[in-house]
GUMI-877698 format. One line per 2 residues: number of its first residue (from 1); their letters; for each residue x, y, z of C-alpha. Coordinates in nm, 3 decimals. Each point is the difference from the previous one (the first is absolute). Layout:
BEGIN
NUM = a = X/Y/Z; ...
END
This chain:
BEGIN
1 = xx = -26.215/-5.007/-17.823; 0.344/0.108/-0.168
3 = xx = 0.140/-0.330/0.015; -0.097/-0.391/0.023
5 = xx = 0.274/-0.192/0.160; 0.071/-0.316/-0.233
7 = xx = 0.022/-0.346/0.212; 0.319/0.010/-0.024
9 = xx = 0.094/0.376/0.129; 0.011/0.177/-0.341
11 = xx = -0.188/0.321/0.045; -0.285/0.043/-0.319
13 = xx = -0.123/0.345/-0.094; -0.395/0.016/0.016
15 = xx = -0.231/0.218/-0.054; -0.393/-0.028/-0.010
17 = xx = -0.219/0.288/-0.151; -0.365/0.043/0.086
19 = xx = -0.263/-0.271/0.073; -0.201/-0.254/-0.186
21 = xx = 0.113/-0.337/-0.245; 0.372/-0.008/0.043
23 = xx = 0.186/0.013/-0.329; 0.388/-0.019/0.069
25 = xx = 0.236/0.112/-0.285; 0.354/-0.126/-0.042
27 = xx = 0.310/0.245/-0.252; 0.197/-0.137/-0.179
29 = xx = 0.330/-0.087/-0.003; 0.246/0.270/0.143
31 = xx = -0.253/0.292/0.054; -0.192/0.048/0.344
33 = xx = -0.414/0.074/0.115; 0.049/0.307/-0.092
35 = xx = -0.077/-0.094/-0.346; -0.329/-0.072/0.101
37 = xx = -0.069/0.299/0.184; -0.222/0.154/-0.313
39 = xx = -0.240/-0.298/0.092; -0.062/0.074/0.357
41 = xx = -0.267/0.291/-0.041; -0.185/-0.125/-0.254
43 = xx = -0.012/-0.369/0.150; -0.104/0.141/0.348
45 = xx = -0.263/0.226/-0.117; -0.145/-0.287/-0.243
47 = xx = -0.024/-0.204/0.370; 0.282/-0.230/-0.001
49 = xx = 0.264/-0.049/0.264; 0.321/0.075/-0.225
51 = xx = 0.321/-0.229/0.142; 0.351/0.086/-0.078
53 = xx = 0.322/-0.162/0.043; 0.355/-0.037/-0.051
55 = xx = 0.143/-0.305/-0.015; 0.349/-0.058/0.204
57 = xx = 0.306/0.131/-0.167; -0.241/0.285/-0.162
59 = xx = -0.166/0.344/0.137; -0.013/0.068/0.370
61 = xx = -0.021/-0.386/0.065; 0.349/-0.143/0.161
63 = xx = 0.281/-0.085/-0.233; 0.156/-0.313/0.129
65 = xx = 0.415/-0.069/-0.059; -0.070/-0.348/0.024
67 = xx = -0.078/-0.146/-0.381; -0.172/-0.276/0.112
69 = xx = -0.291/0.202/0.112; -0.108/0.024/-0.305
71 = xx = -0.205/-0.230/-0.225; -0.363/-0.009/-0.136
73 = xx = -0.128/-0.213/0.248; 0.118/0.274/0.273
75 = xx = -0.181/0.268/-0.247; -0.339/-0.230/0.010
77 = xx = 0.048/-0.037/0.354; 0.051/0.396/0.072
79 = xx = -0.257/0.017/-0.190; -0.257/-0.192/0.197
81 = xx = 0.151/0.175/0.315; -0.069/0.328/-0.126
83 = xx = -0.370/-0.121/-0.092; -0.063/-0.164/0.388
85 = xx = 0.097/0.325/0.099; -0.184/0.236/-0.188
87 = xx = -0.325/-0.176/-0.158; 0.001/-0.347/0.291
89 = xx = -0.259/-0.255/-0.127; -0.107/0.211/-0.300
91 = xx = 0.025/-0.163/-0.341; 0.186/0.314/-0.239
93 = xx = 0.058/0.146/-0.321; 0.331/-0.102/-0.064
95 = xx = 0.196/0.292/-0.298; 0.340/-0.004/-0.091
97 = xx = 0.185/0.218/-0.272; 0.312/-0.228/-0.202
99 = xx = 0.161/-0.199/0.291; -0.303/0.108/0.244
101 = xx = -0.256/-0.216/-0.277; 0.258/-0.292/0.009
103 = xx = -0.041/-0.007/0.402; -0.339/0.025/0.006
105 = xx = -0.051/-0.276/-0.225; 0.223/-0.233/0.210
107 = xx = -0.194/0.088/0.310; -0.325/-0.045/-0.160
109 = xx = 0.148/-0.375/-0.111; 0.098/-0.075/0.374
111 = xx = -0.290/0.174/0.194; -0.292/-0.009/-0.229
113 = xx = -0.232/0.037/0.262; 0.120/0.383/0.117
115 = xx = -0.045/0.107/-0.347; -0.300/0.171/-0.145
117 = xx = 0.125/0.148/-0.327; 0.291/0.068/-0.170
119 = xx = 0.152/0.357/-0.166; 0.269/-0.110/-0.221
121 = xx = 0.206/0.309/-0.138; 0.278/-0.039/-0.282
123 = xx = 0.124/-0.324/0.116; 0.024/-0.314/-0.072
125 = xx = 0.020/-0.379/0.102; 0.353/-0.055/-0.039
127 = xx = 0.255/-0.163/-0.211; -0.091/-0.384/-0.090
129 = xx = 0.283/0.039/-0.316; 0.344/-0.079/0.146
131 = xx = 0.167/0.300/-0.238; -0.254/0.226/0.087
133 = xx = 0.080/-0.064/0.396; 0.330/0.041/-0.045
135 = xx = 0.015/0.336/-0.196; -0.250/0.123/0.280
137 = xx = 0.284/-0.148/0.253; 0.260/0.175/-0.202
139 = xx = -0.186/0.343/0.025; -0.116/-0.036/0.339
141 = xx = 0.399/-0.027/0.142; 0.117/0.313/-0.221
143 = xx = -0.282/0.200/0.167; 0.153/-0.127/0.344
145 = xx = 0.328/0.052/-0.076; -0.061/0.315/-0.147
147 = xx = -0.223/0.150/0.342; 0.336/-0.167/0.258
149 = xx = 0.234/0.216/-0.253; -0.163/0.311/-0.084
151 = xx = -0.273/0.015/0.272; -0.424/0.092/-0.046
153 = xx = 0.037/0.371/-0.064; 0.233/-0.118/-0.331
155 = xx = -0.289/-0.229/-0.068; -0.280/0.188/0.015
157 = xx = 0.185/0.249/-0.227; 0.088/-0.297/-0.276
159 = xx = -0.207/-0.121/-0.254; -0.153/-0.255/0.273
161 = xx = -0.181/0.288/0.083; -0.319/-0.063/-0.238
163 = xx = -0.033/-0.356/0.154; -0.007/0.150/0.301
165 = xx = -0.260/0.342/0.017; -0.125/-0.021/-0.365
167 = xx = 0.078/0.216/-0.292; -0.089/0.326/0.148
169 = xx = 0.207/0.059/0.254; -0.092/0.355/0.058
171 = xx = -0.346/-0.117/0.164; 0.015/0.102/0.357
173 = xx = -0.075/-0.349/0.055; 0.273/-0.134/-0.193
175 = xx = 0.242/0.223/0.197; -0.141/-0.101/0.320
177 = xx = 0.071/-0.357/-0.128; 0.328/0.090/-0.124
179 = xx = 0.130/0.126/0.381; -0.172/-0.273/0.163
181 = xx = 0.223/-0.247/-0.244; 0.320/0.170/0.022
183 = xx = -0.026/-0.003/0.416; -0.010/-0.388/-0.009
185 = xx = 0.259/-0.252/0.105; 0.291/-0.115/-0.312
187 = xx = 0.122/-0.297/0.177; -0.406/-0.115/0.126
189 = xx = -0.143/0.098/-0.396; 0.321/-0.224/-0.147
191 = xx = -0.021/-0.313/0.254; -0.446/-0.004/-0.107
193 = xx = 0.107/0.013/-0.311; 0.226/-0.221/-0.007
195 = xx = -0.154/-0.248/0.206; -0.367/0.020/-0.029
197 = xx = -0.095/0.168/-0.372; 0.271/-0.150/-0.192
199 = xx = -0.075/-0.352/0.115; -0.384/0.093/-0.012
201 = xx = -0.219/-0.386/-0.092; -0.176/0.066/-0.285
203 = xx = -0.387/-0.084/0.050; -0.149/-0.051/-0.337
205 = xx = -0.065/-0.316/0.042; -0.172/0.079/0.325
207 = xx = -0.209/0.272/-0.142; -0.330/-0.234/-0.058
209 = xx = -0.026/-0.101/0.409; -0.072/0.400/0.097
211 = xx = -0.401/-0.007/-0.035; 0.054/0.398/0.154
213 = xx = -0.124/0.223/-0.237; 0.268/0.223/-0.159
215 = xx = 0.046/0.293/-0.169; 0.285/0.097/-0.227
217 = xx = 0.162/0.303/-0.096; 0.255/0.123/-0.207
219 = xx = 0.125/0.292/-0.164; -0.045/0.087/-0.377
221 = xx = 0.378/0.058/-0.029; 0.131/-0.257/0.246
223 = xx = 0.134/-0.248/-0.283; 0.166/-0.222/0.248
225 = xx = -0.292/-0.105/0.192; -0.312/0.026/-0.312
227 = xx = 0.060/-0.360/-0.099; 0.046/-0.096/0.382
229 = xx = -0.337/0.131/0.055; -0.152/-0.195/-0.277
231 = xx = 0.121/-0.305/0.197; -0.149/0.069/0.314
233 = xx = -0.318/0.112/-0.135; -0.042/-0.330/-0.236
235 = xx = 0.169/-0.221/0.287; -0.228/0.133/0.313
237 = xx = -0.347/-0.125/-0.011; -0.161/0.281/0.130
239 = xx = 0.210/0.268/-0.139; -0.088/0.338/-0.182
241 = xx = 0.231/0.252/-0.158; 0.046/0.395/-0.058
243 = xx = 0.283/0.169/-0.226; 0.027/0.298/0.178
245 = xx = 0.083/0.288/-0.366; 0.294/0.205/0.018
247 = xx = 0.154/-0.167/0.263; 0.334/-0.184/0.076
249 = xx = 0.102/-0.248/0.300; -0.116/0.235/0.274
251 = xx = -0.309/0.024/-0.094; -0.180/0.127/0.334
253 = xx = 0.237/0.302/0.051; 0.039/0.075/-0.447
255 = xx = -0.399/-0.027/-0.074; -0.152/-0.001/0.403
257 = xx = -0.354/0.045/-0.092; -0.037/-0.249/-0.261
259 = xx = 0.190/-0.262/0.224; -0.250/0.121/0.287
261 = xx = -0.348/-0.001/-0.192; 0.113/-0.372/-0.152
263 = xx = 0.149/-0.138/0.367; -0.304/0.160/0.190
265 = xx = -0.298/-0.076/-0.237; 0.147/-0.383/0.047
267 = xx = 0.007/0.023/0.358; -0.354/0.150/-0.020
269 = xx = -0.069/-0.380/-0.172; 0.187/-0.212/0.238
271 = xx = -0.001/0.146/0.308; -0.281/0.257/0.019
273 = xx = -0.026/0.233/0.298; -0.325/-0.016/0.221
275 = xx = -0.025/0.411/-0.063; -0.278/-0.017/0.334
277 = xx = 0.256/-0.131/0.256; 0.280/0.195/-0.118
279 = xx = -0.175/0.309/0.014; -0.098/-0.093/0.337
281 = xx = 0.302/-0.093/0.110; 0.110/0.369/-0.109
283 = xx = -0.286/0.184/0.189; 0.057/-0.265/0.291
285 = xx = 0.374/0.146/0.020; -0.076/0.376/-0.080
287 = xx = -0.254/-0.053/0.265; 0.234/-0.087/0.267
289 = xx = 0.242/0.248/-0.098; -0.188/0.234/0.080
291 = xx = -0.142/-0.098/0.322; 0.344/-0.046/0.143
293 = xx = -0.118/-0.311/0.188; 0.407/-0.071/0.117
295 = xx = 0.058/-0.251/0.295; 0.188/0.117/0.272
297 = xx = 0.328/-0.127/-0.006; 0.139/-0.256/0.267
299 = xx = 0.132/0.078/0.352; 0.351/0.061/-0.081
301 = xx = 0.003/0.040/-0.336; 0.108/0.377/-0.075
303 = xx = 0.258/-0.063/0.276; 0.140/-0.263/-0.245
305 = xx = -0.118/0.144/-0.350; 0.039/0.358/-0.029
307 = xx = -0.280/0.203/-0.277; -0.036/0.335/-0.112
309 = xx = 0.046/0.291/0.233; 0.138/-0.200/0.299
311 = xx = 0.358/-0.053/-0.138; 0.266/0.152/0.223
313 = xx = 0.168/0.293/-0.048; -0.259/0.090/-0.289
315 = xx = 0.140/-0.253/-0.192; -0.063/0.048/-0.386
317 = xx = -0.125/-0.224/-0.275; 0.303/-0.184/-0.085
319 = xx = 0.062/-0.129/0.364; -0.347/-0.091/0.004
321 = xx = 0.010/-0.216/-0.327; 0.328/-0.130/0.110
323 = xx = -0.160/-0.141/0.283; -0.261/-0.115/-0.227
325 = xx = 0.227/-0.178/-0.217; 0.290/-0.150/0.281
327 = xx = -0.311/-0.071/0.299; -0.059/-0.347/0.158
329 = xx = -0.262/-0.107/-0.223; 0.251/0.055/-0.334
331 = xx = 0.180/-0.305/-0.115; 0.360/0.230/0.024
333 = xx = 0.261/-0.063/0.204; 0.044/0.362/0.178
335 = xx = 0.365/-0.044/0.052; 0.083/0.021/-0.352
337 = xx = -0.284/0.291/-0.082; 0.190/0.325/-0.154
339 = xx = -0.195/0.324/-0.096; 0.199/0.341/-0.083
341 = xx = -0.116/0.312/0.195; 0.047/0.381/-0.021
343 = xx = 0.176/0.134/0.321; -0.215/-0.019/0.373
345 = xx = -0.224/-0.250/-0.200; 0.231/-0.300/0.099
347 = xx = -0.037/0.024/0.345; -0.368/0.022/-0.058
349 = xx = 0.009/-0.306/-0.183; 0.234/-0.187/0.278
351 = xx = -0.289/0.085/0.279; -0.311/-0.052/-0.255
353 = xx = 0.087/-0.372/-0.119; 0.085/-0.085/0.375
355 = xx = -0.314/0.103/0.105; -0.114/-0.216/-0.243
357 = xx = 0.156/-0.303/0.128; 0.313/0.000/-0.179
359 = xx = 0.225/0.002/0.246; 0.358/-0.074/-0.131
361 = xx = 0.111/0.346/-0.152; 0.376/-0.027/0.029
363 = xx = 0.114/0.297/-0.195; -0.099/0.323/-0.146
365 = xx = 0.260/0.101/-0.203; 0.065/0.369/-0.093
367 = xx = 0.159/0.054/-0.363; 0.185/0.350/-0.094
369 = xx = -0.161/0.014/-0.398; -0.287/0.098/-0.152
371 = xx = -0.304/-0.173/-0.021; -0.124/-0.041/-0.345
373 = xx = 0.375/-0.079/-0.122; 0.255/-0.105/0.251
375 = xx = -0.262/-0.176/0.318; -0.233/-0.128/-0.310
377 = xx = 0.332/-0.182/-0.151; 0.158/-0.134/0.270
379 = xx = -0.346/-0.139/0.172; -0.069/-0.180/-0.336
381 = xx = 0.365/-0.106/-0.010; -0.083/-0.166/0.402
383 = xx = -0.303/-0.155/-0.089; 0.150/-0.253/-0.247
385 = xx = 0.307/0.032/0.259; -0.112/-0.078/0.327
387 = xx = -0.349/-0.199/-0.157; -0.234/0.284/0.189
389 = xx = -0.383/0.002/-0.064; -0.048/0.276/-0.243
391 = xx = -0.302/0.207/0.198; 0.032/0.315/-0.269
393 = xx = -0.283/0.072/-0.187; 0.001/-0.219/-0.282
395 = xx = -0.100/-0.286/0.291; -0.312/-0.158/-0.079
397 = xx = -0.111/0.034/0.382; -0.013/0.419/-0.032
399 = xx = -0.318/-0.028/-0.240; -0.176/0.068/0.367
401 = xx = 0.006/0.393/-0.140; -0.279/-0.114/-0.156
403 = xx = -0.188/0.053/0.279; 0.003/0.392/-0.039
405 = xx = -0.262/-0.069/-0.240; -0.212/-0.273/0.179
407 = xx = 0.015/0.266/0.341; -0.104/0.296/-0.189
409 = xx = -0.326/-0.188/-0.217; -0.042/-0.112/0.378
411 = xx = -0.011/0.339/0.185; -0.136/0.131/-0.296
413 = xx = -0.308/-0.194/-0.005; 0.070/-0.126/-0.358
415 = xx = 0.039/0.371/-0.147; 0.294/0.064/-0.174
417 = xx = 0.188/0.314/0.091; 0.150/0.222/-0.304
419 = xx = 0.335/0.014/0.062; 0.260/-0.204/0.253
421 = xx = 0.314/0.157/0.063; 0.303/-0.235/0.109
423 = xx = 0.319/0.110/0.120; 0.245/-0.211/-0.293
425 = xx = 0.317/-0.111/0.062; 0.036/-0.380/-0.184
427 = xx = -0.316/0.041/-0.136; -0.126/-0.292/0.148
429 = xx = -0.298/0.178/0.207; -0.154/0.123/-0.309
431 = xx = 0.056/-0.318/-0.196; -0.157/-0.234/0.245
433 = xx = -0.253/0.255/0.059; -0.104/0.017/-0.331
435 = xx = -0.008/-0.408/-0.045; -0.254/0.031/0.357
437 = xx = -0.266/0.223/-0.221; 0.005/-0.205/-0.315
439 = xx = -0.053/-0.274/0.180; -0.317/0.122/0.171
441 = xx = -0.083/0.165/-0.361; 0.069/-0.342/-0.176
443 = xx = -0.302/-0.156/0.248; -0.235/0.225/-0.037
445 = xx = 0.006/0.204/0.376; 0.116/0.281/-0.147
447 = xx = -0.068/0.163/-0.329; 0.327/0.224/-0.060
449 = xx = 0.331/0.078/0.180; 0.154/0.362/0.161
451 = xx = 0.216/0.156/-0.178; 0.334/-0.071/0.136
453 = xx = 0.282/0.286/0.098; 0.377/-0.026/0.090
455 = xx = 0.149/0.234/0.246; 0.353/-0.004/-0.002
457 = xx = 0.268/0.257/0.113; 0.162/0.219/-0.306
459 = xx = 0.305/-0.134/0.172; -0.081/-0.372/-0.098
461 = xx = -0.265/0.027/-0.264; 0.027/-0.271/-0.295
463 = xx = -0.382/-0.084/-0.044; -0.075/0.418/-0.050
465 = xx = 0.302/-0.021/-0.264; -0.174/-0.283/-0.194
467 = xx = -0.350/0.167/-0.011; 0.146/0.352/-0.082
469 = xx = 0.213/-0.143/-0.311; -0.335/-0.279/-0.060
471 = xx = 0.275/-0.290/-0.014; -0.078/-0.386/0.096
473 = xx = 0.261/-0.068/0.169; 0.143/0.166/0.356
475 = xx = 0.329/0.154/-0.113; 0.250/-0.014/0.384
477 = xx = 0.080/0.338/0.136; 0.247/0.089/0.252
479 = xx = -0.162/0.046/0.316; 0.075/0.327/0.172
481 = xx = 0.006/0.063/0.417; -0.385/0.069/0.037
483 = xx = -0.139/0.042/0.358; -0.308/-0.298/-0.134
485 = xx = 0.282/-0.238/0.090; -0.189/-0.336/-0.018
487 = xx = -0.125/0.093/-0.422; 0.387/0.067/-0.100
489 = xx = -0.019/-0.225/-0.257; 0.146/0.062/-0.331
491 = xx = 0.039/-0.316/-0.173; -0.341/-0.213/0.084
493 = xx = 0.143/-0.293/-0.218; -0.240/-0.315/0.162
495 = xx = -0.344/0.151/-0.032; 0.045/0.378/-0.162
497 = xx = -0.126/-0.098/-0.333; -0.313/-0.183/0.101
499 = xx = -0.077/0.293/0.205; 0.036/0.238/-0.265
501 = xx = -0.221/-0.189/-0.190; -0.272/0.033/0.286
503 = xx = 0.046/0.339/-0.008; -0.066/0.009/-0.368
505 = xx = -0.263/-0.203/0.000; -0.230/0.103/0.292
507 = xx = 0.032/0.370/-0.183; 0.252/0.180/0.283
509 = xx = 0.277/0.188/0.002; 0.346/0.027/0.248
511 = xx = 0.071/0.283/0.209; 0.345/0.158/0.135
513 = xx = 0.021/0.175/0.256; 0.228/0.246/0.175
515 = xx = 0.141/-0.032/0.387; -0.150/0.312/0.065
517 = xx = -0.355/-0.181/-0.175; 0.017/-0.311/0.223
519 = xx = 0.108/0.161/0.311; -0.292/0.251/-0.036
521 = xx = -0.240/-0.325/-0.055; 0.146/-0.093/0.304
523 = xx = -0.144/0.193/0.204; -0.317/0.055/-0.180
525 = xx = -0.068/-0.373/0.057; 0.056/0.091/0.380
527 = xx = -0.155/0.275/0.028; -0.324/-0.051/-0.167
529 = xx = -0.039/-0.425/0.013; 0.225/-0.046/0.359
531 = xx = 0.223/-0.268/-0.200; 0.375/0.061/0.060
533 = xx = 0.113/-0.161/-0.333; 0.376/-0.024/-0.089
535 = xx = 0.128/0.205/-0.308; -0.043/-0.252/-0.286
537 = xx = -0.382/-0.099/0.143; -0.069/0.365/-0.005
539 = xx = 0.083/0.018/-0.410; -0.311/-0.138/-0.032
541 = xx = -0.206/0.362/0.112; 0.274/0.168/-0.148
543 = xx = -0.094/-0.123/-0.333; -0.365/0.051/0.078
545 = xx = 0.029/0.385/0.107; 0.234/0.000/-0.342
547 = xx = -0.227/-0.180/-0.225; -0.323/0.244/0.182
549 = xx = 0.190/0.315/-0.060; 0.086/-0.137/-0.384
551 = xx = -0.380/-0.053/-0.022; 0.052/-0.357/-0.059
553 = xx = -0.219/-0.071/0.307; -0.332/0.133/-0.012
555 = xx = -0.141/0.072/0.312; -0.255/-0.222/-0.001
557 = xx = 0.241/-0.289/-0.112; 0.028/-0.271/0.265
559 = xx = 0.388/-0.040/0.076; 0.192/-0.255/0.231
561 = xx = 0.348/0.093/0.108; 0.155/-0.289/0.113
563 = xx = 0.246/0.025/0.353; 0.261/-0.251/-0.037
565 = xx = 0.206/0.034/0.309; -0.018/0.165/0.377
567 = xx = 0.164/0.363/0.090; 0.243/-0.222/0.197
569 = xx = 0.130/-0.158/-0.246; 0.196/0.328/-0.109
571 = xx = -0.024/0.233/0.306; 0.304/0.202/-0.092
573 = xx = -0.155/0.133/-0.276; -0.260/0.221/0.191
575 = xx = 0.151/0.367/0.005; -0.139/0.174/0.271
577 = xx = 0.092/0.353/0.042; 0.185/0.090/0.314
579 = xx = -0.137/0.272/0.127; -0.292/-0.223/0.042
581 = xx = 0.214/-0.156/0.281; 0.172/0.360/0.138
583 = xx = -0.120/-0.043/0.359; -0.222/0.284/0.162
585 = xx = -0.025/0.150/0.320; -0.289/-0.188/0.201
587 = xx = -0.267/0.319/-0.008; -0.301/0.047/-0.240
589 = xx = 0.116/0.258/-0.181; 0.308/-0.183/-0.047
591 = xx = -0.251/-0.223/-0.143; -0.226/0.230/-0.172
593 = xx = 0.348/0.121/-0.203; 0.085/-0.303/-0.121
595 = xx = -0.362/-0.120/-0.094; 0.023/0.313/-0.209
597 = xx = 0.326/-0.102/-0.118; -0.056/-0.372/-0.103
599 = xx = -0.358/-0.011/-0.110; -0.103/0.404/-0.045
601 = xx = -0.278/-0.023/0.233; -0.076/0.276/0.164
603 = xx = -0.155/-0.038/0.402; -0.347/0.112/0.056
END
């Protein structure tokens, strides 16, 4: 569930991680979820059903122009929106970091009853002294002004910047932070501010009505919040508290462990897990994986919801998704829905999404440019223009790639092959991919993840660039004419980075190949598996046979090669030769001589 939609339209970004006592975690002020993304793993795998959020004006959640949509009783109520949603009817561990704590703490004062525990990270209860308020005012509207004049990137990049990811900002999950931040909404971060955590009430004097117990933690280093956190711990009558050493005002991305030993042993206290049923519930799952017990679908259903391998024309992944993401059951309005595409692909997309009930496709507009560069400008440029539903793939809907993992721990009857090849354009098919194994890891179904590989054309080939030269951070190319049409990507600028990190991560490598490499994979894939795959699908064995003749493959290494897209897609690109279709005399040894000819087979 990407989104809860707030009672009055507002869409909220959601997200629930694995299964067992719901603890939901709010950020703080100006950053997004993503802060808490070091958390999810160790959260799930402890047992706990991890719930993140962004509140409106913040993240992936809607931005609203209207200032009046903001105020801390919307924030409660978004908040207990986003909890019927994602935990209904279960009382929760309710954390918080800074502005996150101060939420929390007015929920738990308004709906004591859906509150189990409290995590309060370097916060505080507010400002009961009137000069104290207003220098917290005064700072508040400086940050705001500062974000509608300079923008988030500038911000992220300023001082702010410790406030925001911590003091080590090289941390991979400080830089994963630090994007998610700088993607965010100016006008929506200044109008919450603003309205909502400038004009914060102060609870101290409420503090002695929350009988939840409550944990408190703060950094060593974070001298703003230490004497806060005195407060709360003296003020809360069922309150305990942790100085995390060596750490500032981000304390779960600066010191993760030591926040994650003191948050989960608490939990362990509070809100233990029943280890029997949620080990059952994990073999119960497995268990039905693996039997494949899936209902047939409705009369009339595939007619009306097009899946895998029945799209028309051999539709590829990105029609597919689209469809995914602009279908009947989305809350989008499909005649404002805008995705880029790469040549044939549009038409593709036209017939895909109508199949998929989305009927009013008025116009498929062909622009003279490149892609990366001049189509990638001016389609960002129409978005904000025209007010088009972004479906690229930064939108939350595409995480449904995650489902090349689930499928292949399915087929695979819970093995885990050693390598998965994916052809790589945006990089969002190895990202999500990646995500789909640790989540399976993170419950216990699976004890380790494939190695993951990128196969890209030399023509377009960022992700090999950054492995070769063992950088961080995907450096834009200029993408070359390559017959792999659908991977000419040079500039993956929404998900390259988190990709690369899979890469890194899981232990794989990138591949580029040649025309000459993918055409001959081409036919390979015909020839020997009967799969007419379109050039960029058919990097995928290219980068196997590569990788085997390197010796990187052993031969008994198990090795997926993923097939993104249908011969169709691309039929120009097959290069028969043409005496193949010289016509013959109709007599067998007319016949016999070309047989010869063609395939050097000699008649009995």
């Amino acid at each position: 569930m990407p989104f809860v939609v707030a009672s009055d339209g507002v869409r909220l970004h959601a997200e629930a991680h694995g299964e067992g006592p719901p603890v939901l975690l709010s950020c703080a002020l100006n950053t997004t979820c993503e802060n808490w993304r070091p958390q999810v793993e160790p959260f799930v795998r402890a047992g706990y059903r991890l719930l993140l959020w962004d509140y409106r004006g913040h993240g992936l959640s809607d931005a609203p122009d209207d200032p009046a949509a903001y105020s801390m009783e919307r924030v409660v109520q978004d908040l207990g929106e986003v909890l019927d949603a994602l935990a209904p009817g279960a009382p929760v561990v309710l954390g918080g970091l800074s502005f996150g704590g101060l939420a929390s703490l007015h929920f738990a004062l308004r709906h004591p009853e859906r509150v189990r525990a409290l995590l309060l990270v370097d916060t505080g209860p507010g400002f009961k002294n009137p000069d104290a308020q207003r220098r917290w005012e005064e700072s508040v509207e400086r940050t705001a002004g500062y974000l509608e004049r300079k923008g988030l990137p500038a911000f992220v990049a300023s001082r702010a910047a410790e406030s925001l990811v911590g003091r080590l900002p090289e941390l991979p999950a400080a830089r994963a932070a630090s994007r998610a931040i700088a993607a965010q909404s100016a006008h929506g971060l200044a109008h919450f501010g603003r309205r909502v955590a400038a004009p914060a009430p102060p609870v101290i004097d409420a503090l002695s009505r929350i009988a939840a117990p409550a944990l408190v933690l703060v950094g060593e280093h974070d001298a703003a919040y230490l004497r806060s956190a005195e407060v709360l711990a003296a003020k809360l009558p069922k309150a305990e508290s942790v100085v995390i050493p060596g750490a500032g005002h981000i304390v779960n991305i600066e010191r993760a462990e030591a926040f994650d030993a003191a948050a989960l042993g608490f939990l362990a206290r509070v809100a233990p897990v029943d280890q029997q049923e949620a080990h059952a519930v994990q073999r119960q799952a497995l268990a039905a994986s693996r039997q494949r017990r899936y209902p047939p679908p409705p009369p009339g259903h595939l007619e009306q919801h097009p899946v895998a391998g029945q799209e028309p024309l051999g539709v590829g992944l990105e029609a597919h998704h689209a469809a995914a993401i602009v279908g009947p059951e989305r809350r989008v309005d499909p005649r404002r829905d805008a995705l880029p595409v790469a040549g044939v692909e549009a038409v593709r997309e036209s017939l895909h999404l109508a199949r998929g009930g989305v009927q009013e496709l008025d116009l498929v507009i062909v622009v003279d440019g490149d892609f990366d560069n001049d189509v990638a400008a001016l389609y960002k440029k129409a978005v904000g223009e025209f007010g088009w539903y972004d479906c690229l793939s930064s939108n939350p809907y595409r995480v449904g790639k995650k489902s090349y993992a689930y499928e292949l721990v399915d087929q695979f009857d819970g093995a885990i092959p050693d390598r998965v090849i994916h052809p790589t354009a945006g990089g969002a098919g190895i990202f999500f991919m990646w995500l789909g194994f640790q989540e399976f890891r993170s419950l216990g179904w699976i004890d380790q993840v494939p190695k993951l590989v990128s196969a890209q054309s030399a023509a377009a080939a960022p992700f090999v660039a950054a492995m070769e030269q063992d950088s961080t951070e995907i450096e834009p190319v200029v993408a070359a004419d390559t017959v792999a049409e659908s991977v000419k990507v040079g500039n993956p600028a929404a998900l390259g980075w988190r990709a690369l990190a899979a890469l890194r991560e899981s232990k794989g490598t990138a591949v580029a190949l040649s025309d000459g490499e993918i055409l001959d994979a081409q036919a390979l894939t015909a020839r020997l598996a009967g799969i007419f795959a379109e050039p960029a699908a058919a990097t995928s064995v290219a980068a196997a046979k590569k990788l085997r003749v390197a010796g990187t493959i052993k031969t008994d290494d198990v090795v997926v090669c993923n097939l993104t897209g249908h011969g169709l897609k691309q039929p120009e690109a097959i290069q028969v030769p043409e005496k193949e279709f010289a016509p013959i005399a109709p007599t067998l040894a007319a016949l016999r001589e070309q047989m010869r000819n063609l395939a050097d087979i000699s008649s009995p």
